[in-house]
C-alpha positions as CSV (number, residue, x, y, z in Angstrom):
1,X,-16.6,16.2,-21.7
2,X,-15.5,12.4,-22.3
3,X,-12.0,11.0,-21.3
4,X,-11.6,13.7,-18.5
5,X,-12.1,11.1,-15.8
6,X,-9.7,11.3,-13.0
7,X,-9.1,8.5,-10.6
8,X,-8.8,9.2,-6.8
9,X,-9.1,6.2,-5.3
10,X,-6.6,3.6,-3.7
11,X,-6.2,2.1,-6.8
12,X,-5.6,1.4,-9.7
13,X,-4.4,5.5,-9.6
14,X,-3.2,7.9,-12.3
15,X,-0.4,6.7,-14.5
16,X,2.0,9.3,-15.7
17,X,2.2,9.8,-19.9
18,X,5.7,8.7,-20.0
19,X,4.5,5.2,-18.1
20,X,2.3,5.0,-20.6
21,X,3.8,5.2,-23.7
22,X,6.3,2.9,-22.6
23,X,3.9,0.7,-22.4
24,X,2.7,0.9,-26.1
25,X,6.4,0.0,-27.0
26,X,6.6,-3.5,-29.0
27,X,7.4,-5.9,-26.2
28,X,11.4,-7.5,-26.2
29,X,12.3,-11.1,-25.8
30,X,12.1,-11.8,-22.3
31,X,15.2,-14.0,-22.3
32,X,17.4,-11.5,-24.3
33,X,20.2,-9.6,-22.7
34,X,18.3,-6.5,-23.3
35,X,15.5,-7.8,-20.8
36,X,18.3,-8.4,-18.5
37,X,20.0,-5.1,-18.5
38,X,16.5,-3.6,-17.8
39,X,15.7,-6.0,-15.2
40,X,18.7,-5.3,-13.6
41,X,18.3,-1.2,-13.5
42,X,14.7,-1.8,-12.2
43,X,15.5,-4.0,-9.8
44,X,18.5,-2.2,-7.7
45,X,15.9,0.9,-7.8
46,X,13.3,-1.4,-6.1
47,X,15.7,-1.7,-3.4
48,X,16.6,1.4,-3.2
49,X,12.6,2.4,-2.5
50,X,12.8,-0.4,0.0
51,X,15.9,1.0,2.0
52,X,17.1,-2.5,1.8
53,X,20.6,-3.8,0.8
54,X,19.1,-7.2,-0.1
55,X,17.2,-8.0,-3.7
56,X,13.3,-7.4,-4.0
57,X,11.2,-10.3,-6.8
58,X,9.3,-9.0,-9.2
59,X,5.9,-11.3,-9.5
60,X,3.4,-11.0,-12.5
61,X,0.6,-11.0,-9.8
62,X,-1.6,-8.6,-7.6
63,X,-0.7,-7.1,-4.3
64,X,-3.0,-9.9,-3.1
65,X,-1.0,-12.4,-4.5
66,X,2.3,-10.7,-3.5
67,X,1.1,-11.2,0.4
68,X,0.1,-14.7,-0.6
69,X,3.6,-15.5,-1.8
70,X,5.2,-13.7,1.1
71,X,3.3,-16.1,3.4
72,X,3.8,-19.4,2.2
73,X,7.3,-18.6,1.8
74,X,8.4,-18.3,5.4
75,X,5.7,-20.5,7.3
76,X,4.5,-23.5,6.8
77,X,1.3,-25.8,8.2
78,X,0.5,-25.4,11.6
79,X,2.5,-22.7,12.3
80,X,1.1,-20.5,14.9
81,X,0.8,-17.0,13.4
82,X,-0.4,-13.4,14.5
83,X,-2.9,-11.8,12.6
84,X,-2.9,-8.0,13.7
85,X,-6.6,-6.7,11.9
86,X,-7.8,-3.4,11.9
87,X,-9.8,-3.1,8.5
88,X,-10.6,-5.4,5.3
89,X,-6.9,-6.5,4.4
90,X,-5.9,-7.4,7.7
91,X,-8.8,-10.0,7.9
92,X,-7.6,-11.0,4.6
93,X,-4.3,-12.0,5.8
94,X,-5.8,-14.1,8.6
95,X,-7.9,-15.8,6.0
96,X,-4.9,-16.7,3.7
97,X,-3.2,-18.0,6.8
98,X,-6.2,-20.2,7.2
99,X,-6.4,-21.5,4.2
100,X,-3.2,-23.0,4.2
101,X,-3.6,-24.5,7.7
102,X,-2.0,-22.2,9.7
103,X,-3.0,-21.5,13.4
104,X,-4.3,-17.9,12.9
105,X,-4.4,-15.7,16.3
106,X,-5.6,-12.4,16.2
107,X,-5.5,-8.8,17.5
108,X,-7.9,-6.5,16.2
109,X,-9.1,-3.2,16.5
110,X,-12.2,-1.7,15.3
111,X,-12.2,0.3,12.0
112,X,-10.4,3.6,11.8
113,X,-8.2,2.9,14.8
114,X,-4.4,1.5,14.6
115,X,-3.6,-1.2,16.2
116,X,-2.5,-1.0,20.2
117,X,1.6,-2.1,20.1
118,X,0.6,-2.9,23.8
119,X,-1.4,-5.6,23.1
120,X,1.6,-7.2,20.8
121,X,3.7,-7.0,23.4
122,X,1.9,-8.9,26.0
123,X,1.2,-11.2,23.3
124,X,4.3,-11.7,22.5
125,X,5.5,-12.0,26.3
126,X,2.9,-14.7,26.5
127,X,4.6,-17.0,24.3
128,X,8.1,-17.8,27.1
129,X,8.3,-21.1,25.0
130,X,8.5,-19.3,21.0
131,X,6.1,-20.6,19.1
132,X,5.0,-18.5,17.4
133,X,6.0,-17.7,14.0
134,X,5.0,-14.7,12.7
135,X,3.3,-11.4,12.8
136,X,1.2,-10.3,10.0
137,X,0.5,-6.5,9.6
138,X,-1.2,-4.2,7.9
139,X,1.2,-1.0,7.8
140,X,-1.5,1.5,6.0
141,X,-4.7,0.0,6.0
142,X,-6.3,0.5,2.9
143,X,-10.1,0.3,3.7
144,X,-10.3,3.1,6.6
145,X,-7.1,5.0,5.9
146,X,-5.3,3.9,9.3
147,X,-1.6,3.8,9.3
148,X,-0.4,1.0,12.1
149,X,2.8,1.4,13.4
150,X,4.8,-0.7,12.4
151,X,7.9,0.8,13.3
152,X,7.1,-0.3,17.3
153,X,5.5,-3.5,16.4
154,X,8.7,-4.5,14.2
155,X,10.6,-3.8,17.1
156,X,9.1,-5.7,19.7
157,X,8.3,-9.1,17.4
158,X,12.5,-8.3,16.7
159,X,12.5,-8.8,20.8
160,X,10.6,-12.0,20.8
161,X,13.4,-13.6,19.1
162,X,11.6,-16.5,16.7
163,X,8.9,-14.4,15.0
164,X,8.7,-12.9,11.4
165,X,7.2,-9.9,10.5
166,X,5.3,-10.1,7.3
167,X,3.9,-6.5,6.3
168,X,1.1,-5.4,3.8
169,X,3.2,-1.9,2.4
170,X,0.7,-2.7,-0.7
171,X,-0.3,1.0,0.0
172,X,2.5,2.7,2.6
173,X,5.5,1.7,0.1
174,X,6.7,5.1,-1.6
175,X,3.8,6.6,-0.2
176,X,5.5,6.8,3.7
177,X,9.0,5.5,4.4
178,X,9.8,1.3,4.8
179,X,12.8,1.7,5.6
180,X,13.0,-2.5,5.5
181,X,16.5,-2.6,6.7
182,X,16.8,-0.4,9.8
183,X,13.1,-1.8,10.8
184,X,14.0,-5.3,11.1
185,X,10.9,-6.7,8.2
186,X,11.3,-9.7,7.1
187,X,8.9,-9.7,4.4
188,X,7.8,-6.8,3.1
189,X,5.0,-6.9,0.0
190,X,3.5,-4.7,-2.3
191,X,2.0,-3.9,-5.9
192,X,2.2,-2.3,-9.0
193,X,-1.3,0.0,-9.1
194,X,-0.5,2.4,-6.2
195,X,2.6,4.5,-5.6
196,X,4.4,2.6,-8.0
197,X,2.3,5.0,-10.7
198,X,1.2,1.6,-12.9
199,X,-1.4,-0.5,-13.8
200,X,-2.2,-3.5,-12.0
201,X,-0.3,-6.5,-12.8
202,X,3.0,-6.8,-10.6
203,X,3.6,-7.4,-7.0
204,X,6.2,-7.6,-5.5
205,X,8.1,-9.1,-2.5
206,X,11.4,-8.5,-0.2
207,X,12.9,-10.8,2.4
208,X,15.3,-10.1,5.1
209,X,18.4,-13.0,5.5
210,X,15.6,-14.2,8.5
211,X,13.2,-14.4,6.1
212,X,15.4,-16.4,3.4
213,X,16.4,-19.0,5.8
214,X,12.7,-19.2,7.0
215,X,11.5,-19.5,3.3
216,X,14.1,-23.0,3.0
217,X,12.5,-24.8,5.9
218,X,8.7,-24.2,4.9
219,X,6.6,-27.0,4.0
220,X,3.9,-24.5,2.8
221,X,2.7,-26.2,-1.3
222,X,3.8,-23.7,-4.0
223,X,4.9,-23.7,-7.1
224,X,4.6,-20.4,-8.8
225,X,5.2,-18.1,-5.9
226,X,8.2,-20.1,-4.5
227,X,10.3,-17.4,-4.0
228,X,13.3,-19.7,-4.1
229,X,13.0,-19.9,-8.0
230,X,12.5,-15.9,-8.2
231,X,15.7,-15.3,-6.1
232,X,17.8,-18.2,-8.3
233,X,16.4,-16.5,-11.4
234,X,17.7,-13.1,-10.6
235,X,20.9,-14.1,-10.4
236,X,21.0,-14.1,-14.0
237,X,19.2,-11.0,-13.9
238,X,15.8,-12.5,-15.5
239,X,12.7,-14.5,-13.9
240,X,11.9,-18.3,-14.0
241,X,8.3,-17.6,-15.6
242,X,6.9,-15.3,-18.1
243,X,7.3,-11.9,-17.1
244,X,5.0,-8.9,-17.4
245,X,7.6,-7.6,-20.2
246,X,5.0,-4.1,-21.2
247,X,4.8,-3.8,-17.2
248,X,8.7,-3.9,-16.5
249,X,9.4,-1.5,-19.0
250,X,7.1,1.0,-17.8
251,X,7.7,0.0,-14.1
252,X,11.3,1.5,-15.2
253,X,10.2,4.5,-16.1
254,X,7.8,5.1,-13.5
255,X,10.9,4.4,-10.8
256,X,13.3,6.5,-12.3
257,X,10.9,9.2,-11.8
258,X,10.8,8.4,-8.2
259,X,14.9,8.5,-8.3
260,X,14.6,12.1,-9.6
261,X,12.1,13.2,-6.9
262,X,14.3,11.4,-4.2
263,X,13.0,9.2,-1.0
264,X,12.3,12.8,1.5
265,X,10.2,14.9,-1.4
266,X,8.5,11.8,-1.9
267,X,7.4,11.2,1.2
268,X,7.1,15.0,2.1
269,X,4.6,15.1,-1.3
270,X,2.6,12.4,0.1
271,X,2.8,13.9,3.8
272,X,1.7,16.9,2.4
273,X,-1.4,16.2,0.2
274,X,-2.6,14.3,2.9
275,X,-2.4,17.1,5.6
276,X,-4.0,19.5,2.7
277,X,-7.2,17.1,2.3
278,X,-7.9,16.6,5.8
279,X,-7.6,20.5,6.3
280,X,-10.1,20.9,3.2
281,X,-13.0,18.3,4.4
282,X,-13.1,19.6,8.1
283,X,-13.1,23.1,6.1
284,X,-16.4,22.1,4.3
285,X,-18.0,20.3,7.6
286,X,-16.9,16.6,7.1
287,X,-15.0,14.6,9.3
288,X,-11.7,12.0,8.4
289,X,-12.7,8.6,9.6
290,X,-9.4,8.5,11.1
291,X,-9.8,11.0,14.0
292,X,-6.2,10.8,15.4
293,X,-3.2,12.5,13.6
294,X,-0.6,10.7,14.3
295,X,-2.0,7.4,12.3
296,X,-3.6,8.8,9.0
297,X,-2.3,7.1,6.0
298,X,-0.4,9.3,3.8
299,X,-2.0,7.4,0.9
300,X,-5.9,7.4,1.3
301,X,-8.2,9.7,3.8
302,X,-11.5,8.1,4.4
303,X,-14.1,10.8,5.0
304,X,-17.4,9.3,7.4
305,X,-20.3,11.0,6.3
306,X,-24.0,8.8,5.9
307,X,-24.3,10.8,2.4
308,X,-21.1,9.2,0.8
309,X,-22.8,7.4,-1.6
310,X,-24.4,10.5,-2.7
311,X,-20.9,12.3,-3.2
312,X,-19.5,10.2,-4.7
313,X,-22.2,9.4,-7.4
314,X,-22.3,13.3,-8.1
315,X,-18.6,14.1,-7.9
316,X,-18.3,11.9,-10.6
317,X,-21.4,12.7,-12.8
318,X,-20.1,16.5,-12.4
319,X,-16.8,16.4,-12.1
320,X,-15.3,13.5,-13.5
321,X,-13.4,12.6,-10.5
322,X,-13.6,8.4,-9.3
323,X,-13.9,8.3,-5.1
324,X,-13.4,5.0,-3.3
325,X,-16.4,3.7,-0.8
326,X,-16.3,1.9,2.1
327,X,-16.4,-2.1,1.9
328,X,-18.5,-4.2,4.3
329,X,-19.8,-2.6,7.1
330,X,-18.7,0.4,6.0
331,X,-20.8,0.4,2.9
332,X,-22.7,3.8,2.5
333,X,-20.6,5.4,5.7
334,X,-17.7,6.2,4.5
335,X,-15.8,7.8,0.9
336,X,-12.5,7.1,0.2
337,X,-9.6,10.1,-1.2
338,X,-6.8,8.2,-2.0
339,X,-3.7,10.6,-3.0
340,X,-1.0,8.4,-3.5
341,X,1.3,7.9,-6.4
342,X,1.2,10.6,-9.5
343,X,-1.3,13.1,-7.7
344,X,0.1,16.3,-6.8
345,X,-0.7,19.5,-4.9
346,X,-3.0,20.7,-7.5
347,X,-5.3,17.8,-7.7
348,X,-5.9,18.2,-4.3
349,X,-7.2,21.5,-4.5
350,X,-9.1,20.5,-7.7
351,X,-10.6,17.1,-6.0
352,X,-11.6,19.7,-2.4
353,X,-13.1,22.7,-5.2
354,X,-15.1,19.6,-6.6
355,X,-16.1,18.5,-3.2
356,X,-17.9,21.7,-2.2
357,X,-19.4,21.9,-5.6
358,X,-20.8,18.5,-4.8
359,X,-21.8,19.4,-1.0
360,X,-23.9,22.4,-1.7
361,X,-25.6,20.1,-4.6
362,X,-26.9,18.2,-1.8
363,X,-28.0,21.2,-0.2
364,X,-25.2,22.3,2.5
365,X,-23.4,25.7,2.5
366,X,-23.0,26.4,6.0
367,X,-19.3,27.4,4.7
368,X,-17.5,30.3,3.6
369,X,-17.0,29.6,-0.5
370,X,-13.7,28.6,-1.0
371,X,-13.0,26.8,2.9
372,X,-12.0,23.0,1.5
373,X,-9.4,24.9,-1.0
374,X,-8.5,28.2,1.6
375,X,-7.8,25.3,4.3
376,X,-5.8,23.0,2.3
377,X,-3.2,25.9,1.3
378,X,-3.0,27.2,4.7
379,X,-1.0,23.6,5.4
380,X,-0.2,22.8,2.1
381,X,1.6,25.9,1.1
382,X,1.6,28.3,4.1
């Protein structure tokens, strides 16, 4: 049947029908007061999904690009910064560092394991003199499903006394709690296509007052993404460039939605789909790339199998439903769930019934018809 294509992958993911009707409204002036008054609502509720008392920017770019900006805005040339890199995006943050001629350090781990706070700390002990700048992570890595935490590492780069911490929440914010605040993060990115519930096209970016007085002394080039001109701008409730106007309006629906659900359902929801999906694909003989508990991403479940490419092709050709792969080195090893934003408990089921349609396809039924569903309700609903 055509248009019955469902999308669960990292993003872009499902947009709700309200989000998208308001965005087939005819756009409004971007420098009226009835922009302004919109602006305004949608951005104290971006606070309030940051737990921050300070003022998140709103950026016609991608998550990527939201990062970028958050980067060049509080550290300059030469700066010595901490890349922590666990998976894709982490590298990618050591490469943007890079390019701009920062003095990239790194701690890594391999793929589907978090990051060791241990080996922060003594890194950070190891600096007596502070000269180093920055920490850059990844809070839920988006290529393996890992969810670093950045609750300890915040606190001990907060003990070194100089350094920022920059986070990736491009797929942890309003999937898990940032609370930015009572964390200490002094840059805190994300964008539009994931828990937001909209297409690509916004990212966006909150400082701390650290941050702030970090972005005034950097001698990093930018013009677009100087935050300085985003933060003047909202002032007066509007932006210095060209906004997304068809992506604000819907970006308000989409967050009031998130007000009605409320910060703990939220993340419960989220909590809860993911504890439902890796119940189902252990129910049906697979195994989550990310073996311990305590650090699988609320957001995305990567499942390691050497058939993914297989299950993926036929979960789509059968069942209309889009899976993520793995990227690199993980090409061919792993499939990606992702389960963030407007998914709920029932296309979770729906997505595990698939997934053991799909299995014994390929041949396997060495489990008791119905397991990925009869495992996911045990935790989901017991």
């Amino acid at each position: 049947m055509e248009n019955k294509n469902f999308l669960m992958i990292p993003g872009p993911t499902p947009v709700p029908e309200n989000v998208l009707l308001a965005l087939a409204r005819h756009p409004i002036g971007h420098r009226t007061k009835e922009f302004s008054r919109l602006f305004r609502a949608v951005t104290d509720r971006l606070s309030w999904l940051h737990q921050t008392q300070g003022e998140v920017m709103t950026l016609a770019t991608s998550g990527t690009g939201a990062m970028e900006a958050a980067m060049i805005n509080l550290l300059s040339p030469g700066d010595r910064v901490l890349c922590l890199v666990n998976g894709k995006f982490g590298e990618r943050w050591a490469k943007v560092a890079a390019a701009y001629g920062m003095q990239v350090e790194v701690i890594d781990a391999p793929p589907g394991e978090p990051i060791d706070p241990a080996r922060v700390q003594a890194h950070l002990k190891a600096d007596p003199e502070r000269v180093l700048k920055a920490v850059v992570v990844t809070h839920s890595e988006t290529s393996t499903g890992v969810l670093n935490d950045l609750k300890t590492i915040a606190g001990l780069v907060k003990e070194h006394g100089e350094a920022l911490t920059i986070v990736d929440a491009v797929t942890s914010l309003g999937a898990v709690s940032v609370p930015m605040d009572d964390w200490g993060l002094d840059a805190v990115a994300s964008g539009s296509q994931k828990a937001y519930m909209l297409p690509p096209g916004l990212g966006f970016v909150a400082l701390s007052e650290r941050g702030w007085a970090a972005q005034k002394v950097s001698r990093s080039p930018k013009f677009y993404l100087d935050l300085a001109k985003y933060r003047k701008s909202l002032k007066e409730d509007t932006t210095p460039f060209t906004p997304a106007v068809g992506l604000v309006t819907a970006l308000y629906e989409s967050l009031e939605m998130l007000h009605r659900e409320g910060l703990s359902e939220l993340f419960a929801r989220h909590g809860r789909m993911r504890d439902g999906v890796r119940a189902g694909v252990r129910a049906l003989g697979l195994k989550p790339f990310v073996q311990d508990e305590r650090f699988a991403s609320a957001a995305i479940t990567s499942v390691a199998t050497t058939e993914a490419e297989s299950i993926r092709s036929l979960m789509n050709k059968h069942y209309d439903i889009a899976l993520a792969g793995g990227q690199d080195e993980l090409k061919g090893q792993i499939f990606r769930i992702g389960h963030l934003g407007f998914v709920s408990d029932r296309d979770i089921l729906t997505a595990l019934g698939a997934l053991e349609g799909t299995l014994r396809r390929l041949g396997h039924g060495d489990f008791t018809p119905g397991a990925g569903v009869g495992a996911a309700l045990a935790v989901m609903a017991p």
